[in-house]
C-alpha positions in Angstrom: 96.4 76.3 28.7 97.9 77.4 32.2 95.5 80.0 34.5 97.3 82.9 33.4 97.2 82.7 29.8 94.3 84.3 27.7 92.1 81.6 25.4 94.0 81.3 22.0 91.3 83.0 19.6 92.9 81.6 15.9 93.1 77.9 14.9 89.5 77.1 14.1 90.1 73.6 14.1 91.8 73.4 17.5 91.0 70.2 19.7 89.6 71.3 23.1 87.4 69.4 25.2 83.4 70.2 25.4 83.9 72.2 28.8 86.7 74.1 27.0 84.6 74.4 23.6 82.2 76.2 26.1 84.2 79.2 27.4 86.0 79.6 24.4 82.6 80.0 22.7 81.1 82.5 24.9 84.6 84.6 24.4 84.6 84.5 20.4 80.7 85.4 21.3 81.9 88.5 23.2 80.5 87.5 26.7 82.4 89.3 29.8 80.4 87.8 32.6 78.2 84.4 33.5 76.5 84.1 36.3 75.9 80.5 37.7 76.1 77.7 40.2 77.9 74.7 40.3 76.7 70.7 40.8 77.8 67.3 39.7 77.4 67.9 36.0 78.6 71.1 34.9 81.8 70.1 37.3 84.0 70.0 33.7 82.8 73.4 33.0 83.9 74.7 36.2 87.2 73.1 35.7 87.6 75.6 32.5 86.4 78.2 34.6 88.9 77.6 36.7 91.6 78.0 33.8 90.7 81.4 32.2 90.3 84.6 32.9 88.2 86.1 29.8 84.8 85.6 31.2 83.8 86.4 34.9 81.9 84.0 36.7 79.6 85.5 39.6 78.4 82.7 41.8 74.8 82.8 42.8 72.9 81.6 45.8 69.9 79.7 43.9 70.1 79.0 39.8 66.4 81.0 39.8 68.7 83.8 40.6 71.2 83.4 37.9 68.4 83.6 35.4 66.9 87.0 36.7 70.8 88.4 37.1 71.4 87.3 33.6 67.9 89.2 32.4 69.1 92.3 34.1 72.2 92.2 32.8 70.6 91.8 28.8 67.8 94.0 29.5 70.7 97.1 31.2 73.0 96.0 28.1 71.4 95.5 25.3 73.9 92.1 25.1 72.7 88.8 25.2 72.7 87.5 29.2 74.6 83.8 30.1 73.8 81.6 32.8 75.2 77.8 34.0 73.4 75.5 36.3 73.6 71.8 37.0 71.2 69.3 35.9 68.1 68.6 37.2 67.0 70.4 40.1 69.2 72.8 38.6 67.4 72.8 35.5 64.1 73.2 36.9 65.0 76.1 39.2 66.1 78.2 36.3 62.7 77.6 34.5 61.0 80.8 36.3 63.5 82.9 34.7 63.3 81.1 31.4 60.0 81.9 31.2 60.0 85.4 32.3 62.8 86.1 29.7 60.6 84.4 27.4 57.4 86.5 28.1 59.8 89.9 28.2 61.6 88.7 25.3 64.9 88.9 27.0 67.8 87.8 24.6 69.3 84.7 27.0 71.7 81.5 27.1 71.5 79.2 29.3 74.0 76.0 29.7 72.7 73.2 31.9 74.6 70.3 32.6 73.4 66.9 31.6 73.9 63.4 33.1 75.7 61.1 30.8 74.4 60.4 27.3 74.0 56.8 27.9 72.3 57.2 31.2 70.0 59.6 29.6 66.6 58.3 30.6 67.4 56.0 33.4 66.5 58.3 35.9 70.1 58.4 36.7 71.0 61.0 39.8 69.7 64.5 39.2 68.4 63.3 35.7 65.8 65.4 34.4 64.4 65.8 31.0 65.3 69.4 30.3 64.5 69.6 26.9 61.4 68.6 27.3 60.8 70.5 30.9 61.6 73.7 28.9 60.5 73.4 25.6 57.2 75.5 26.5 60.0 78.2 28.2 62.4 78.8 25.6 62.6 80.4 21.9 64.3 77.7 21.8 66.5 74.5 23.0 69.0 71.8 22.2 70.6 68.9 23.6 74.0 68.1 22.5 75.0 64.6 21.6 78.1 65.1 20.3 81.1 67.4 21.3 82.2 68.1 17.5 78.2 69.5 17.3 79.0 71.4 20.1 80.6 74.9 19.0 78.1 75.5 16.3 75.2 74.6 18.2 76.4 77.4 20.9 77.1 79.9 18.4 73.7 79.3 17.2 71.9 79.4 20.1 73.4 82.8 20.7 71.7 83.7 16.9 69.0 82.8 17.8 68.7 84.4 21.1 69.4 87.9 19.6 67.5 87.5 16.1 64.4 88.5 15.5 61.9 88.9 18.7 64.4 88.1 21.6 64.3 85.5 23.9 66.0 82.2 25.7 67.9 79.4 24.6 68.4 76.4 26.9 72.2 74.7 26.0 71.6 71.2 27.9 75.2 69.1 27.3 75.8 65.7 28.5 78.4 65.1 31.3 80.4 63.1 29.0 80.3 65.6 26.1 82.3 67.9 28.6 85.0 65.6 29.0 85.3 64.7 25.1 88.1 66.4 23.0 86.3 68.2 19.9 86.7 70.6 17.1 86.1 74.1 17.7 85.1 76.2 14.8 84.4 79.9 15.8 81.3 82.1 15.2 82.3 83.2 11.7 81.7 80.0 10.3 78.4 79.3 11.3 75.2 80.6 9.4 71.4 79.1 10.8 70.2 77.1 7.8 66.5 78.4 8.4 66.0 81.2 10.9 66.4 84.2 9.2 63.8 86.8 10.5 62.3 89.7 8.4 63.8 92.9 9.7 63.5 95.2 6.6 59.9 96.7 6.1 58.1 96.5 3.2 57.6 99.4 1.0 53.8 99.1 0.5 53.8 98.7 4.5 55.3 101.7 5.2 53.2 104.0 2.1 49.9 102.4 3.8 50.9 103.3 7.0 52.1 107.0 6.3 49.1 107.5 3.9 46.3 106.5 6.8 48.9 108.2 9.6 48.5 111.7 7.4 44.7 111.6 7.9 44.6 110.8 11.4 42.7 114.1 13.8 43.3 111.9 17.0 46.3 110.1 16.6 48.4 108.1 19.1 51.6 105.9 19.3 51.3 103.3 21.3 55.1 101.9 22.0 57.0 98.8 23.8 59.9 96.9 24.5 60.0 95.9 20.9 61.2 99.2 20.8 64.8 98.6 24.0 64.9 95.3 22.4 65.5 96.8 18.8 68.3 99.3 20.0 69.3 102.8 21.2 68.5 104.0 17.4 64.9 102.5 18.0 64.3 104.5 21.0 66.1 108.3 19.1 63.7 107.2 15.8 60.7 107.0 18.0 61.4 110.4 19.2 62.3 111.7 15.8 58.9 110.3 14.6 56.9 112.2 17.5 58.8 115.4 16.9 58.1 115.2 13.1 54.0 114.5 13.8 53.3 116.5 17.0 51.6 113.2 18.1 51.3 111.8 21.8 52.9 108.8 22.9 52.2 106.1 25.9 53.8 102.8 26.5 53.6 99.8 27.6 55.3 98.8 31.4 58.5 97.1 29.4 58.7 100.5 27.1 59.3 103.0 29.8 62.0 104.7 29.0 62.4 104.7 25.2 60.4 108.1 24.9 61.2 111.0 27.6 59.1 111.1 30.4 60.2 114.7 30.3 58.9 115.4 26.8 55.9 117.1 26.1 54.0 114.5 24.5 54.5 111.9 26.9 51.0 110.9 28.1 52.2 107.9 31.0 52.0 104.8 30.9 48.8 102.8 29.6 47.2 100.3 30.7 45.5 98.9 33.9 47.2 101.3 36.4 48.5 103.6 33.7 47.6 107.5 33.2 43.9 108.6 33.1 45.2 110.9 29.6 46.9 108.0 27.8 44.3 105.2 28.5 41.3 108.0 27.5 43.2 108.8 24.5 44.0 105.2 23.3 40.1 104.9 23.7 39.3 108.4 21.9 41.8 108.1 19.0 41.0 107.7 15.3 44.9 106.1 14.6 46.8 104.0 16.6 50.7 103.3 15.7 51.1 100.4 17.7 55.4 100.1 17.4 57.1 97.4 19.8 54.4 96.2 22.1 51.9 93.1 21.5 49.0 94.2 22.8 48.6 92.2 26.6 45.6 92.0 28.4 46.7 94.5 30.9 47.1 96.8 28.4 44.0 96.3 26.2 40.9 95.3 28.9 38.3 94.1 27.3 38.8 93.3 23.8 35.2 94.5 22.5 35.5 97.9 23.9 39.5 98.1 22.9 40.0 101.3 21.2 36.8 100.8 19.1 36.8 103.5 16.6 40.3 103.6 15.4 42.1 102.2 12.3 45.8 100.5 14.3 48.9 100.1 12.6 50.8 97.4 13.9 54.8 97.0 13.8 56.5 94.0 15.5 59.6 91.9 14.3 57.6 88.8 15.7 55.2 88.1 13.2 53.1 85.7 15.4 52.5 89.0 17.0 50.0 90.3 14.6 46.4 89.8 15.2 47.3 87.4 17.4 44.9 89.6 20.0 43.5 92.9 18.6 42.8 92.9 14.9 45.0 96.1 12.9 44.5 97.4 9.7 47.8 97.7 8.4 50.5 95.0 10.0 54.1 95.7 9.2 56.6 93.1 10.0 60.0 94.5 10.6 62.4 95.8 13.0 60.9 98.4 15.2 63.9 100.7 14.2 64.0 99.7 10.6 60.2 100.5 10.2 60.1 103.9 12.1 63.5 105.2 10.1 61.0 104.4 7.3 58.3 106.2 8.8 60.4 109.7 9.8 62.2 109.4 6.1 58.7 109.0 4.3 56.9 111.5 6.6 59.5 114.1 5.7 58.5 113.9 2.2 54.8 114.0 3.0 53.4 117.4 0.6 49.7 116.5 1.7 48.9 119.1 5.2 47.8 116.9 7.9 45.0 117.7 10.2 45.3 120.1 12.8 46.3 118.2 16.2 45.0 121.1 18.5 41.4 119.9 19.2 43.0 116.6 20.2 45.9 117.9 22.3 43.0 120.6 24.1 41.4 117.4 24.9 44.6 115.5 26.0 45.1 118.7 28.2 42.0 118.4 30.0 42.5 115.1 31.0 45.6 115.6 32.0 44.1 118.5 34.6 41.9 115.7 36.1 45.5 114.6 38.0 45.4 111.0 38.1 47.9 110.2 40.3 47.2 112.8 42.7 47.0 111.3 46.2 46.1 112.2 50.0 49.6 112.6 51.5 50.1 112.4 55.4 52.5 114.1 57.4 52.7 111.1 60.2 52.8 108.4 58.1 54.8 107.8 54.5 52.6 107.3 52.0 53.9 105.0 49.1 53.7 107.0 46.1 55.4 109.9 48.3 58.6 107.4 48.9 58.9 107.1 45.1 58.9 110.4 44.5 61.1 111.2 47.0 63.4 108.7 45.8 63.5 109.6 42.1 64.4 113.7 42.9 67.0 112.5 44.7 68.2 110.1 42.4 67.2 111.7 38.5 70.7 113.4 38.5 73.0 110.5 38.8 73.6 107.1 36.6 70.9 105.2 37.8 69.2 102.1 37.0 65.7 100.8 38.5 64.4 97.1 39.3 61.1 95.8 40.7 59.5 93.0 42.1 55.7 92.7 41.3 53.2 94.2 43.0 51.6 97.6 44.1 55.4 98.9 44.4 56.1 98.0 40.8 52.9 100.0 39.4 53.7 102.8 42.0 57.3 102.5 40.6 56.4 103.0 37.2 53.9 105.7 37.9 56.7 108.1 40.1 59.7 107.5 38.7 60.5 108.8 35.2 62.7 107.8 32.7 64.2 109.7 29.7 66.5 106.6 28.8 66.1 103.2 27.5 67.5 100.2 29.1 67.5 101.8 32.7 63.9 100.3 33.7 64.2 95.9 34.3 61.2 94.7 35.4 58.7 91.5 35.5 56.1 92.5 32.9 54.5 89.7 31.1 55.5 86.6 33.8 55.0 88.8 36.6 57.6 87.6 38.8 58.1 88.3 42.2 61.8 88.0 43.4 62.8 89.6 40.2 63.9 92.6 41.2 67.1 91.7 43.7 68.7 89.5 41.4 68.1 91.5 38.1 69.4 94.2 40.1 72.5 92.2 40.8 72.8 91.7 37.0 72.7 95.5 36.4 75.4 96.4 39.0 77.9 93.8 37.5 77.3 95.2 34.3 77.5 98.9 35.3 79.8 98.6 38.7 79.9 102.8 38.9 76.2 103.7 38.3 73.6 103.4 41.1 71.4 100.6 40.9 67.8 100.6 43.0 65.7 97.6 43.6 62.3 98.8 44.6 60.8 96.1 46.3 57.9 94.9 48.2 58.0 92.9 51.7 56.6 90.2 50.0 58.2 89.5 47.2 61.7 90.6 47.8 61.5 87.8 50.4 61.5 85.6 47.5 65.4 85.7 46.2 66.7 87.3 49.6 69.5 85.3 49.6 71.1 86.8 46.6 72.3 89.8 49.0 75.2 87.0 50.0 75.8 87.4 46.4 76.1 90.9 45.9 78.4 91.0 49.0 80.6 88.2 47.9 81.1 90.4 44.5 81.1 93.5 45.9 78.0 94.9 44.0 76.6 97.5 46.0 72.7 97.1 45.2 70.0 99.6 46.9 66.8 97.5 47.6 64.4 99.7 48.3 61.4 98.0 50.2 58.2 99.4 50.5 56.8 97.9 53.7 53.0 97.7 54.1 53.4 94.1 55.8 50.8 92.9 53.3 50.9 91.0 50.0 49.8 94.5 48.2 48.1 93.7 45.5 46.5 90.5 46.7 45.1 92.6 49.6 43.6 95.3 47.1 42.1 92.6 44.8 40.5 90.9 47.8 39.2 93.8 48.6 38.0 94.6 45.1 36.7 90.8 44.6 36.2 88.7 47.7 34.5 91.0 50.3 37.6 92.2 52.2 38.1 88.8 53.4 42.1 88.6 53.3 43.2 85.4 53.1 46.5 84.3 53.8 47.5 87.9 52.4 48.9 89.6 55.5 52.5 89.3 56.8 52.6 89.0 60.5 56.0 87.5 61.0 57.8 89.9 58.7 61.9 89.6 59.4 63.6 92.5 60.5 65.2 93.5 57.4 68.1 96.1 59.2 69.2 92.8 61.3 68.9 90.8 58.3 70.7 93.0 56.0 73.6 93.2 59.0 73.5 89.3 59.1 74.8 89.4 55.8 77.2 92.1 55.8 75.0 94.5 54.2 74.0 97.8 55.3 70.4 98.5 57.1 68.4 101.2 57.2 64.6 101.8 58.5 62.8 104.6 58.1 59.0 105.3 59.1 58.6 109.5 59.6 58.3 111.7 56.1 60.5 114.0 57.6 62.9 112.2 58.0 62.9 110.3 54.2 65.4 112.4 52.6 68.4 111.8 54.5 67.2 107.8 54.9 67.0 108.2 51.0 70.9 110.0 51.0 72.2 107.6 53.5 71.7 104.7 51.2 72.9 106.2 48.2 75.9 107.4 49.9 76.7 103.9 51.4 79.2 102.2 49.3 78.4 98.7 49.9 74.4 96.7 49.6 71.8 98.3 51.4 68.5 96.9 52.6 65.9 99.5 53.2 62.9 99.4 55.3 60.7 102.0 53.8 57.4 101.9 56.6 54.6 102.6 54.1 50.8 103.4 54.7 49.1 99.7 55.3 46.5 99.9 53.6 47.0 101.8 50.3 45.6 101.5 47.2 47.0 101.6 44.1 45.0 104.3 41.7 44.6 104.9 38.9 43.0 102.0 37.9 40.7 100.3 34.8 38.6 97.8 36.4 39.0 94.3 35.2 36.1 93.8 32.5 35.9 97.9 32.2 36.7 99.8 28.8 39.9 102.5 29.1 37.6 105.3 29.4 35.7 103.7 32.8 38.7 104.5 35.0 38.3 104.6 38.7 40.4 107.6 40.2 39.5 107.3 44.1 38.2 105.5 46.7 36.9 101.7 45.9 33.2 100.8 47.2 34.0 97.0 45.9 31.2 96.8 43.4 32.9 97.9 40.6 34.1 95.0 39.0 30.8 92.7 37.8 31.0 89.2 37.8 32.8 88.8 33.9 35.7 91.2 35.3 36.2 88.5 38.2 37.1 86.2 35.8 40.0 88.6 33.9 42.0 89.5 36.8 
């Protein structure tokens, strides 16, 4: 097969070597780009790399940041993300990702090279025992013995990445396996002998959920990822189903996006730093429809005083899901889609009149007047939830896709800036991973090369995967990262203020770099900016720059992030101002 040539996609039984077997593979599979980084063992790989020209390879700086790329990528897509690494360190620095793809349930493959099967625990050179390292980190993992195993078990892997509740699958192949000539057989053949997840709801299901849904005076849905994951269809049959109810909706962090922000009956976001209205009326309500999301910690508080006079219906693919936290009346395990087309078919054919919804929305109303994120603004200083702001009315026009680091920017982030899309919000929600944002933001430009893509970072974290800006330059990825520069580690400084008597260890920054000279070191584009009046055009000028662009967004110091539920606090014990540093008793301590 010369450089020029296209892979030959017929003869199934075609002998090819492993390293061939592996990028013929991931074209019958329908991948266009991999992002990756050489070593000793995936050196084969590279060598078919070399000699095609179906899949793009985008080199990273650090394997941690091919994972994240490869999450932004799936999560801006809807596809499944690749990424290569070498074996052992190698293997372990793409474990982070693993597991926040895991957590997100982020449909992922990831080859890593292998040292020879017959110096497989001789703690041969950059040995490590992947399988095993990962096992915890994966949906799940294989380590191929044989080349003829190999096709299938890729196929596979890509099954079960995208089946079901999404997630990772770690590919580990032997050096040797590489090098061996093999039979191909393509995806068509393969069927998995025992993973075949439930994605059709059951009839009863749905009838028990639409009978107690036509009762409900203060209803609520209560939505997730489950509900990206499941499709664009998901996301328009969750809006059909709050059109045809005249019920509110909130979401989870990961579901922003899959209901208008600019509808209505959008309430916010829930959760610990989610709107006073949606967090009073998932206390408040009588039924929850809880479609997509698995009820996390942040989201629920404490478990005893979680929603405690409401019946909860429960949908999720992943039937481990169920109960696992919070106790529901009616579970339904299905495809989020699936299961709400059921819903808006059988709630069409409802005869019964439902309650009337305008005691409950009066309510919803006047919580809604308390303004929850209403904040102080300054006109000397730039206050962080003002730079958000800024930055979404002078983006919400355009093709634009949002990443995050973790922190205080992320909440602010997810507070400020709307979305009426799906897949345009990638962030860190269950691992909580700082450095995300750059790299996933990477992953989102090579997937969408013409839309605007914005990183909005802290000082902190973005510090963590810096040196993927070489990468976007190399690829000519024009990523916007967006820093919100308070010279502290945000959040840690609010919870020591909140928990540990102010006493702020190890949490302040006082040898920040200077990001402009940094972003110039690597050919990018820097821009500071510390005067409100002078945000705008900062903002414009780093939209309008056609190439990466590190922005130094001076923020207060010292701001808090509000609204927020106290750790060990019920939904409805919100704290809307100022902190004293009392409010959290000593259970809470223990939950943050």
């Amino acid at each position: 097969m010369d450089g020029n040539s296209k892979m030959d996609t017929q003869a199934a039984d075609q002998q090819l070597t492993g390293a061939e077997i592996v990028l013929r593979a991931l074209a019958d599979q329908g991948v266009d780009t991999m992002f990756g980084y050489p070593g000793g063992a995936v050196l084969p790989i590279y060598d078919a790399i070399y000699a095609q020209q179906q899949v793009r390879h985008i080199l990273v700086r650090h394997e941690q940041g091919a994972g994240h790329m490869a999450e932004g990528y799936a999560r801006s897509t809807g596809k499944c993300g690749v990424a290569l690494a070498t074996s052992g360190p190698g293997a372990t620095n793409m474990v982070t990702p693993l597991a926040d793809a895991l957590m997100d349930s982020i449909p992922m493959v990831v080859f890593t090279g292998q040292v020879p099967t017959h110096l497989i625990g001789s703690d041969a050179f950059q040995e490590a025992d992947t399988v095993g390292i990962t096992r915890a980190c994966t949906k799940h993992n294989y380590l191929v013995r044989d080349v003829n195993d190999l096709a299938r078990t890729i196929h596979e892997a890509f099954y079960v990445a995208t089946h079901g509740r999404p997630g990772p699958v770690l590919v580990d192949i032997p050096k040797n396996v590489q090098f061996a000539k093999g039979t191909y057989v393509g995806p068509e053949a393969i069927e998995h002998r025992t993973y075949h997840p439930r994605t059709e709801p059951q009839d009863k299901r749905i009838e028990e959920a639409l009978a107690l849904m036509a009762t409900a005076q203060r209803p609520i849905i209560y939505s997730g990822g489950g509900v990206i994951n499941s499709g664009p269809a998901a996301s328009e049959a969750l809006r059909a189903l709050a059109k045809a109810t005249g019920w509110p909706v909130t979401s989870t962090l990961m579901g922003l996006g899959a209901f208008p922000a600019s509808d209505k009956q959008w309430l916010g976001m829930v959760g610990m730093h989610g709107s006073f209205e949606s967090n009073n009326a998932m206390h408040d309500c009588d039924v929850m429809l809880c479609v997509g999301a698995r009820f996390d910690d942040r989201v629920t508080g404490r478990l005893d005083a979680f929603s405690p006079r409401s019946k909860k219906i429960h949908i999720d693919i992943d039937p481990s899901s169920i109960n696992k936290n919070v106790r529901v009346d009616i579970p339904v395990v299905a495809d989020c889609g699936k299961a709400l087309d059921a819903l808006v078919k059988g709630w069409s054919k409802k005869t019964a009149k439902s309650p009337d919804l305008k005691p409950w929305w009066k309510q919803i109303e006047e919580w809604r007047a308390r303004k929850g994120f209403a904040y102080p603004n300054s006109k000397t200083l730039i206050k962080p939830q003002y730079a958000i702001e800024r930055l979404y009315e002078l983006t919400k026009d355009r093709d634009v896709y949002v990443t995050t680091e973790v922190g205080q920017h992320q909440m602010w982030a997810a507070q400020f800036f709307h979305f009426d899309k799906p897949n345009r919000w990638m962030t860190s929600g269950g691992l909580g991973t700082m450095g995300y944002g750059l790299p996933a933001a990477i992953g989102v430009q090579a997937a969408h090369p013409k839309a605007l893509v914005i990183d909005i970072a802290g000082d902190a974290s973005v510090q963590m995967t810096m040196q993927e800006m070489s990468c976007a330059i190399q690829h000519d990825l024009p990523v916007k990262i967006f820093i919100l520069n308070n010279e502290w580690m945000g959040m840690v400084r609010q919870w020591q203020q909140l928990l540990h008597g102010e006493r702020y260890s190890h949490s302040y920054s006082d040898a920040l770099p200077d990001f402009v000279k940094m972003a110039e070191a690597f050919g990018c584009h820097g821009i500071r900016c510390e005067d409100p009046s002078k945000l705008d055009a900062a903002i414009m000028e780093m939209i309008d720059t056609p190439k990466p662009v590190l922005f130094d967004c001076r923020v207060e110091k010292a701001e808090n992030c509000f609204p927020m539920i106290p750790s060990g606090a019920a939904h409805n014990e919100m704290i809307l101002g100022k902190i004293t540093g009392d409010e959290i008793g000593e259970a809470g301590k223990m939950l943050v």
